[in-house]
C-alpha positions in Angstrom: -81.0 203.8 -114.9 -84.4 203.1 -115.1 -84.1 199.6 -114.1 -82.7 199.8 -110.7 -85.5 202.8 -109.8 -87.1 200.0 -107.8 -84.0 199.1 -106.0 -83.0 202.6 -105.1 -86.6 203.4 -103.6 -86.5 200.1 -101.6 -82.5 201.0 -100.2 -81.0 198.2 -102.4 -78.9 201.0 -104.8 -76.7 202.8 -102.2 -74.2 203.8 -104.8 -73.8 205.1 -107.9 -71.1 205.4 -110.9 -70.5 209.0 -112.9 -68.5 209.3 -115.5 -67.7 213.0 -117.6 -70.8 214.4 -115.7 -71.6 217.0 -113.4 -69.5 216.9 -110.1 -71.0 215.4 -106.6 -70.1 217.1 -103.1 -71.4 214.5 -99.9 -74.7 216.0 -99.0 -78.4 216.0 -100.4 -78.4 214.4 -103.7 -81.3 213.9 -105.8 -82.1 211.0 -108.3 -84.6 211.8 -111.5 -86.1 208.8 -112.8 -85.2 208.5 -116.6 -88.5 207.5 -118.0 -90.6 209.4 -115.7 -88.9 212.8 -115.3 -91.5 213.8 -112.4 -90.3 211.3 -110.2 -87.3 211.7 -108.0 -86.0 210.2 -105.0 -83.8 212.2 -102.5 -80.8 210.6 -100.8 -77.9 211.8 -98.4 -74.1 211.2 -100.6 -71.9 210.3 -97.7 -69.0 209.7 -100.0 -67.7 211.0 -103.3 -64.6 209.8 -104.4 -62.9 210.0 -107.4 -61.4 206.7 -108.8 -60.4 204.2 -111.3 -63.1 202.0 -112.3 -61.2 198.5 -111.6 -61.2 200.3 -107.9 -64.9 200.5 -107.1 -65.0 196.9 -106.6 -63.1 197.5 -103.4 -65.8 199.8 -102.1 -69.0 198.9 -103.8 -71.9 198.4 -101.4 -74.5 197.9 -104.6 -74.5 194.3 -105.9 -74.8 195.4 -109.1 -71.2 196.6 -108.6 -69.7 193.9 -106.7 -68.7 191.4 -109.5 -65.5 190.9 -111.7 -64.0 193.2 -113.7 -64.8 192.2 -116.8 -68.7 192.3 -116.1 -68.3 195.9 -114.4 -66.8 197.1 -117.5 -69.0 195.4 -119.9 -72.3 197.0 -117.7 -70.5 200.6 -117.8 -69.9 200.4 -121.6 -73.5 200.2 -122.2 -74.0 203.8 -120.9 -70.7 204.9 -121.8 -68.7 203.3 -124.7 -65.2 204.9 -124.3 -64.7 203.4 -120.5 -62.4 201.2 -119.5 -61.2 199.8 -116.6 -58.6 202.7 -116.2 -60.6 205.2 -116.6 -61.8 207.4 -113.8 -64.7 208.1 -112.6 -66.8 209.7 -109.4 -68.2 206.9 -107.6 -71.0 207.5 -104.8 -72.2 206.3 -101.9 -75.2 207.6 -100.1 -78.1 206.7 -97.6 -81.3 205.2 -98.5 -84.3 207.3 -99.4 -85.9 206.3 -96.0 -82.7 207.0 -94.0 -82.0 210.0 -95.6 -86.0 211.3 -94.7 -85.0 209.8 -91.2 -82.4 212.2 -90.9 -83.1 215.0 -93.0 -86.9 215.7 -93.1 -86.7 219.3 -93.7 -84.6 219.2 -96.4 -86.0 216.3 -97.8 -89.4 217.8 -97.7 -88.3 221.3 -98.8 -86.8 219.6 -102.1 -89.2 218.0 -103.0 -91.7 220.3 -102.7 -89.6 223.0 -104.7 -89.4 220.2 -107.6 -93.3 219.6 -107.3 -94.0 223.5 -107.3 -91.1 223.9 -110.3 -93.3 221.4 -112.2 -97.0 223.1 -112.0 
């Protein structure tokens, strides 16, 4: 979502919701920024979980996910209409950009260069 791109670059978004997408295994991960398809962000899932909805307020780390129910769903519906609280999804935690680069400069560096050469 392109309005949390900020927060995600600055280590503020350390999790994310999927819902009837493409699966998540822990490890590299990278983020494409919606309205500006040549930007991405690399990040390090450490968890990948599949579980209700109402449940991700038990584990959310992101404060845009630690509220009540009600506004969870309401925020979820907006990207996809048919959720509810029942429904599951893959939630995701992962490092921060800057940790991740901490830990994984290679790889970091190699991705991102593949996307920048993929691009020309």
């Amino acid at each position: 979502v392109d309005r949390r791109w900020k927060d995600l670059l600055e280590g503020r978004k350390l999790d994310t919701i999927r819902f009837d997408e493409m699966h998540i295994e822990p490890g590299l991960m990278v983020y494409r920024n919606c309205s500006d398809l040549e930007n991405i962000c690399v990040v390090h899932a450490t968890k990948a979980v599949y579980i209700p909805l109402r449940d991700v307020l038990k584990y959310a780390k992101d404060i845009d996910y630690k509220q009540n129910e009600e506004n969870l769903l309401a925020q979820m519906k907006t990207h996809y209409p048919d959720i509810t609280l029942d429904t599951v999804i893959q939630y995701i935690q992962h490092l921060s950009p800057d940790e991740t680069k901490e830990r994984y400069p290679d790889d970091v560096n190699i991705i991102e260069t593949t996307f920048n050469n993929f691009l020309l």
